[in-house]
C-alpha positions in Angstrom: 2.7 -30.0 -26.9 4.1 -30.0 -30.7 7.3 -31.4 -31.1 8.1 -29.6 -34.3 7.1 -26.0 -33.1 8.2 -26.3 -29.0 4.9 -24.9 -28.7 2.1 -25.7 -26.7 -1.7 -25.5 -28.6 -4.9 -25.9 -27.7 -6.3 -29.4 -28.6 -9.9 -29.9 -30.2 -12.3 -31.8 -29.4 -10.9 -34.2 -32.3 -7.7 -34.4 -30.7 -5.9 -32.2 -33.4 -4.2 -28.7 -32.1 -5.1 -25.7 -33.2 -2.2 -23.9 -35.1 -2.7 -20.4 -33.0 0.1 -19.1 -31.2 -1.1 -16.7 -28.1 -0.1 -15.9 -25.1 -2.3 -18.0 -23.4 0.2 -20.8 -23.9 2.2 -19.5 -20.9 0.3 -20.3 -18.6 1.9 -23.7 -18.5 5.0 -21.9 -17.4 3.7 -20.5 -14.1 1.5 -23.9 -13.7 5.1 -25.6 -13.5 3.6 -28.1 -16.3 6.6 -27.5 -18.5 8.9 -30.3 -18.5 12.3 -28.7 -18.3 13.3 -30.7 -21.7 10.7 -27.9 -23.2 11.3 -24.9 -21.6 14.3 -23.5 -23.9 12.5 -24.4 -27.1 9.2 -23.1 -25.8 10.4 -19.7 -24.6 12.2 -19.7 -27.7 9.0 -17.8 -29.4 9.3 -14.9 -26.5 12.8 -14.2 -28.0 11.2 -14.3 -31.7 10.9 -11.2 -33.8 8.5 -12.5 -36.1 6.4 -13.6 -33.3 6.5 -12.7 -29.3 9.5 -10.0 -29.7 7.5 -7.0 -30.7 8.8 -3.5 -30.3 6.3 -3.5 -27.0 6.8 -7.0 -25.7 4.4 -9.3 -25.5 1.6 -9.4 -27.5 -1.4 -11.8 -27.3 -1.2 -13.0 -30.3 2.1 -14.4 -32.3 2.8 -11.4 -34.9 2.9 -13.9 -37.9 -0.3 -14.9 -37.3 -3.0 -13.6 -40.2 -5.5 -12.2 -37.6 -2.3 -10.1 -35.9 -3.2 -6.4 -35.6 -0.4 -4.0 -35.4 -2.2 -1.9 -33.4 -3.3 -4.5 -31.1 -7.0 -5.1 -31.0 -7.5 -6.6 -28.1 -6.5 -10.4 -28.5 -5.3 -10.1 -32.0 -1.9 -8.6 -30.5 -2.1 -6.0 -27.9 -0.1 -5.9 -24.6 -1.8 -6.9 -21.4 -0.3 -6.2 -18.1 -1.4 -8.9 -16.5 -0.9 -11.6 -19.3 2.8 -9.8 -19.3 3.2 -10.3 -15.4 2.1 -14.2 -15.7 5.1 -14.6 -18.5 7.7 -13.0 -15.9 6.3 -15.1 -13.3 6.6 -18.4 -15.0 10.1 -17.1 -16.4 11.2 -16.7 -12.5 9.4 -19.8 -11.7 12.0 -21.5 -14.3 15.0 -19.6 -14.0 15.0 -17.5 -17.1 15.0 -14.4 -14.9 17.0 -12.7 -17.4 14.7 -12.9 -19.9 12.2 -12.1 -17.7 14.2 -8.6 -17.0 14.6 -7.7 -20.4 10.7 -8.5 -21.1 10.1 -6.4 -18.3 12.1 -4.1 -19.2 10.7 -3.2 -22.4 7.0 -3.0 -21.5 7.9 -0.9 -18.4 9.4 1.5 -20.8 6.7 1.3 -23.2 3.8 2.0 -20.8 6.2 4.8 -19.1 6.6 6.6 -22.7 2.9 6.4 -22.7 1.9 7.8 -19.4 5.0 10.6 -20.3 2.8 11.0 -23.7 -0.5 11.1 -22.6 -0.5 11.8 -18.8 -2.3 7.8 -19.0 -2.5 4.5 -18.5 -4.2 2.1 -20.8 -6.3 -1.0 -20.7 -4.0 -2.9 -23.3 -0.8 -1.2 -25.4 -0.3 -1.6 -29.3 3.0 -4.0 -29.8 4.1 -2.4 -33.2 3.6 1.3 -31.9 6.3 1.4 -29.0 5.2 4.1 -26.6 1.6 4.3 -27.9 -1.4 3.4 -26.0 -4.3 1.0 -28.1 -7.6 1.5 -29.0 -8.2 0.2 -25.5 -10.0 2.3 -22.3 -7.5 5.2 -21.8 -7.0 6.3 -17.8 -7.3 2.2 -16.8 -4.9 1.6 -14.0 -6.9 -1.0 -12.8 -4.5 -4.6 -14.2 -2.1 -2.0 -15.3 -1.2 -1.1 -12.2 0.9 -4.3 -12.4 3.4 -2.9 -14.6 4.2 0.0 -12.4 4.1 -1.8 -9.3 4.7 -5.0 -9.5 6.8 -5.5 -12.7 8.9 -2.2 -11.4 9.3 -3.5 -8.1 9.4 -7.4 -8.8 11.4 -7.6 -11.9 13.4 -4.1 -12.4 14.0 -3.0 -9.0 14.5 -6.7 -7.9 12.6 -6.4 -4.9 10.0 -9.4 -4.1 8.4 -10.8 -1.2 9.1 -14.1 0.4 5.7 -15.1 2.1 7.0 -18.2 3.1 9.6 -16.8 5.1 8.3 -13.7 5.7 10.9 -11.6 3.9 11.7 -9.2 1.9 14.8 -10.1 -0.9 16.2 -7.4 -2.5 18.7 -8.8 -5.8 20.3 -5.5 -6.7 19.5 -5.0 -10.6 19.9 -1.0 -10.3 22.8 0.8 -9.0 
């Protein structure tokens, strides 16, 4: 954790932290590792427009970073379905569940104007180029089945399952 950024880097074998801003960071979100003294300052960088807030939210890798590709690249920036379903998760997990809507929001629509495009799902999505696939395997539903499922169903819809209880809760975001 760095107290000046609200930001949590990997640490080197040294004991310094690397200065890399990725998504990979949020996993400490879902792992409920996040004290809640650092949540608002660490999501913080998912509201950011010169980092996380990309016209296709979220990208792998913070937007001012020098290895950032507008186009994606795989881990240089694109948007991952699954990495996008683990923020939303550890958002809920939280509370930030309206964040977690309008984060869902936003990459729904953006894989939805692709699909509307190019009759396809992709692997990964470009974050600067909203509605455009990457340079990633076109007609992958595979992980990005997530965003139409699970992110439509989970986080637009508002419909989730309660395993504990054996439920079903429906919190009416549509009308």
């Amino acid at each position: 954790w760095d107290e000046k950024k609200y930001y949590y880097f990997d640490k080197y074998a040294d004991g310094t932290l690397s200065d890399v801003m990725s998504i990979g960071s949020y996993w400490a979100l879902l792992a409920n590792a996040v004290p809640s003294s650092n949540v608002k300052g660490f999501i913080s960088h998912l509201k950011d427009a010169n980092e996380f807030n990309r016209p296709h939210r979220i990208p792998s890798l913070a937007a001012d970073n020098s290895y950032y590709k507008p186009s994606g690249n795989y881990w240089c920036g694109s948007v991952w379905s699954p990495t996008n379903y683990m923020v939303l998760k550890g958002l809920e997990m939280v509370g930030e569940n309206e964040l977690a809507r309008e984060i869902a929001l936003n990459h729904y629509s953006n894989v939805l104007k692709v699909f509307i495009n190019d009759g396809a799902f992709y692997e990964n999505y470009a974050p600067e180029y909203a509605g455009k696939g990457s340079m990633a395997v076109k007609d992958f539903v595979g992980w990005t089945g997530l965003s139409v499922i699970n992110i439509l169903f989970e986080f637009i819809f508002g419909i989730k399952p309660d395993f504990i209880n054996r439920t079903i809760v429906w919190e009416v975001n549509i009308t």
